[in-house]
C-alpha positions as CSV (number, residue, x, y, z in Angstrom):
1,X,53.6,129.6,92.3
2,X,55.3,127.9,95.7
3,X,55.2,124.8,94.1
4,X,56.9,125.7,90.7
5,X,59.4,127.4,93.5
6,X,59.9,123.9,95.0
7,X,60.2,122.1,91.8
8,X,62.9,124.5,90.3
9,X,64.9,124.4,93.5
10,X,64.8,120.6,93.5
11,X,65.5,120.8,89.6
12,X,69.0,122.8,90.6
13,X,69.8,120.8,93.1
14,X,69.7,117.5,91.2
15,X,71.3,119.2,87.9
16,X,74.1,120.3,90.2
17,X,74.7,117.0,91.7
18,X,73.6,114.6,88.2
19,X,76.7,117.4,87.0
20,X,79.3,116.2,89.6
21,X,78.9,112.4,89.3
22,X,78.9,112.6,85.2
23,X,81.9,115.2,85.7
24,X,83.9,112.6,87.6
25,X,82.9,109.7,85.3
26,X,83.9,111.6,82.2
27,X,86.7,112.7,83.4
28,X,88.2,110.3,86.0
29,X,86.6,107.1,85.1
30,X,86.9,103.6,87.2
31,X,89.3,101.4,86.7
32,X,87.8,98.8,84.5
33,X,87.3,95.5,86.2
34,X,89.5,92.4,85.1
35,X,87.9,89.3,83.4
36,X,90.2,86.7,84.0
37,X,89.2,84.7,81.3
38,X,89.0,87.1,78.8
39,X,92.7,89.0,80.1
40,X,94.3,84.9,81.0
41,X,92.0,82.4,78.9
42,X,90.5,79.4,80.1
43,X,91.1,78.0,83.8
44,X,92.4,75.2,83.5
45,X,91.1,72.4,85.0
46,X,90.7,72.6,88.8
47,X,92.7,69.6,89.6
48,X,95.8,70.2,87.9
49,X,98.7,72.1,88.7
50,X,98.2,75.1,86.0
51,X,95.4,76.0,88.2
52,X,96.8,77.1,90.8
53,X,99.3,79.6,88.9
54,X,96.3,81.0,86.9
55,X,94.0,81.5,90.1
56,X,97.5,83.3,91.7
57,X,97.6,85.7,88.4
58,X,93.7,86.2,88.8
59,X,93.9,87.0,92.6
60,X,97.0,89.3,91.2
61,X,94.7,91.2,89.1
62,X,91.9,91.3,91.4
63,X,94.0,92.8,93.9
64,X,95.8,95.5,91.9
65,X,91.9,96.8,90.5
66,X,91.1,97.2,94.1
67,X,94.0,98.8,94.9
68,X,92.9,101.6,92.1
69,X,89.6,101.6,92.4
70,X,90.5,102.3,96.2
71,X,92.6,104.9,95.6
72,X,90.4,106.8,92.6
73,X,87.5,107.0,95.5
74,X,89.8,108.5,98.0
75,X,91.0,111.0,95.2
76,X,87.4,111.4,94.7
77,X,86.4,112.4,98.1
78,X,89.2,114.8,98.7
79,X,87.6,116.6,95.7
80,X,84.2,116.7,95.6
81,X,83.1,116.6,99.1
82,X,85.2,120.2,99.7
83,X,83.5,121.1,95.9
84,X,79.9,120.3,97.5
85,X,80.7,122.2,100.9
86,X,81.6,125.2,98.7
87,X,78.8,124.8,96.9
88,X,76.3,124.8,100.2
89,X,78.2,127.2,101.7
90,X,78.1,129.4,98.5
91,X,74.2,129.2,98.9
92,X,74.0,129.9,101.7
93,X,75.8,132.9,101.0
94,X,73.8,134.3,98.5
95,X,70.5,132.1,99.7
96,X,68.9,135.6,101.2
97,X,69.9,137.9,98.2
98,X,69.1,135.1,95.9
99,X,66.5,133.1,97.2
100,X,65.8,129.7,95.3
101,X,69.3,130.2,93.7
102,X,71.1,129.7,97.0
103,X,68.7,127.1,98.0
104,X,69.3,124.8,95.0
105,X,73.3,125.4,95.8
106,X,72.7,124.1,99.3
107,X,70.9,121.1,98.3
108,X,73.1,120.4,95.1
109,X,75.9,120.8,97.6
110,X,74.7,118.5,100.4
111,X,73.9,115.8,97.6
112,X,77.1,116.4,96.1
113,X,79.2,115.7,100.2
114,X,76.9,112.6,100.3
115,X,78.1,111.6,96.5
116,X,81.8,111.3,97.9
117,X,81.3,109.5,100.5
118,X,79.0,106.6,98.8
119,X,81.7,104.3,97.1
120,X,82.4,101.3,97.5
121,X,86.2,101.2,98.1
122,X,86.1,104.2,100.4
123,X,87.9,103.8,103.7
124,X,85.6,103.3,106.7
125,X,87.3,106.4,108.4
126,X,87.2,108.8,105.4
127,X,83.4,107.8,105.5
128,X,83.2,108.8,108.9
129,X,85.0,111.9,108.5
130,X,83.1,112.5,105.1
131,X,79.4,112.2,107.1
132,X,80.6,114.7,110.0
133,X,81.8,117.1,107.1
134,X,78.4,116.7,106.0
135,X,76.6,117.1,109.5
136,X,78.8,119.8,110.0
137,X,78.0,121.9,107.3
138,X,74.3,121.0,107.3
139,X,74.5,122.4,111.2
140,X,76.0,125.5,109.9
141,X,73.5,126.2,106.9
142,X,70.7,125.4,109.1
143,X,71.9,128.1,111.6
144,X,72.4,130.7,108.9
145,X,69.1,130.1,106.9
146,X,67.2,129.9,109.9
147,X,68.4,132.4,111.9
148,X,68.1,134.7,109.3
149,X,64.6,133.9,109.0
150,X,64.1,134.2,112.1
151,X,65.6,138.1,112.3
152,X,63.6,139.0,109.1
């Protein structure tokens, strides 16, 4: 019986957080990335002077997809890393009424803070502050869950 316990937490935990990332990709999805041949044609050849003007409007391109795909993963984290602490923090809430509920929220919520701060075009510093978020509201589930175990 522990074991199906285990399993069904885990089981919330990553239906909570496989629920986030598809939530975000149905409904905020990345910019698609430019094919220069397919949005420009051809490059011409590398020696002449047509090159250089297509290679400029490629770079161009390049540089603007960046710049949204930069900014849809900060909108991103300013979303769903708050959603995932109010998820953990929600479990650990209702974790000793609740038991395995709160438990799955906790872990689905920790996965989900570690989902926000995984892409690629994130901002070193919003990382940083995304990974103390996290630490900081593992320390404080931790010291609720626990201590409460310990005073039962």
């Amino acid at each position: 019986m522990r074991v199906l316990k285990v399993i069904y937490v885990l089981a919330i935990a990553a239906l909570l957080i496989l629920l986030v990332i598809v939530g975000v990709q149905a409904f905020y999805p990345a910019p698609q990335y430019p094919d220069c041949y397919d949005l420009l044609g051809p490059a011409p050849d590398y020696e002449s002077p047509e090159y250089e003007e297509w290679d400029q409007q490629c770079m161009q391109l390049l540089d603007e997809y960046r710049q949204e795909a930069g900014a849809r993963d900060r909108n991103i984290f300013f979303i769903v890393l708050p959603l995932g602490a109010v998820f953990a923090v929600a479990g650990t809430l209702i974790q000793r009424r609740l038991g395995i509920f709160g438990a799955g929220l906790i872990l689905g919520g920790i996965g989900t803070m570690v989902f926000a701060t995984v892409p690629y075009d994130l901002n070193m510093v919003l990382r940083f502050a995304g990974i103390a978020a996290i630490l900081a509201v593992l320390l404080f589930v931790g010291y609720k869950v626990f201590l409460s175990l310990r005073k039962s």
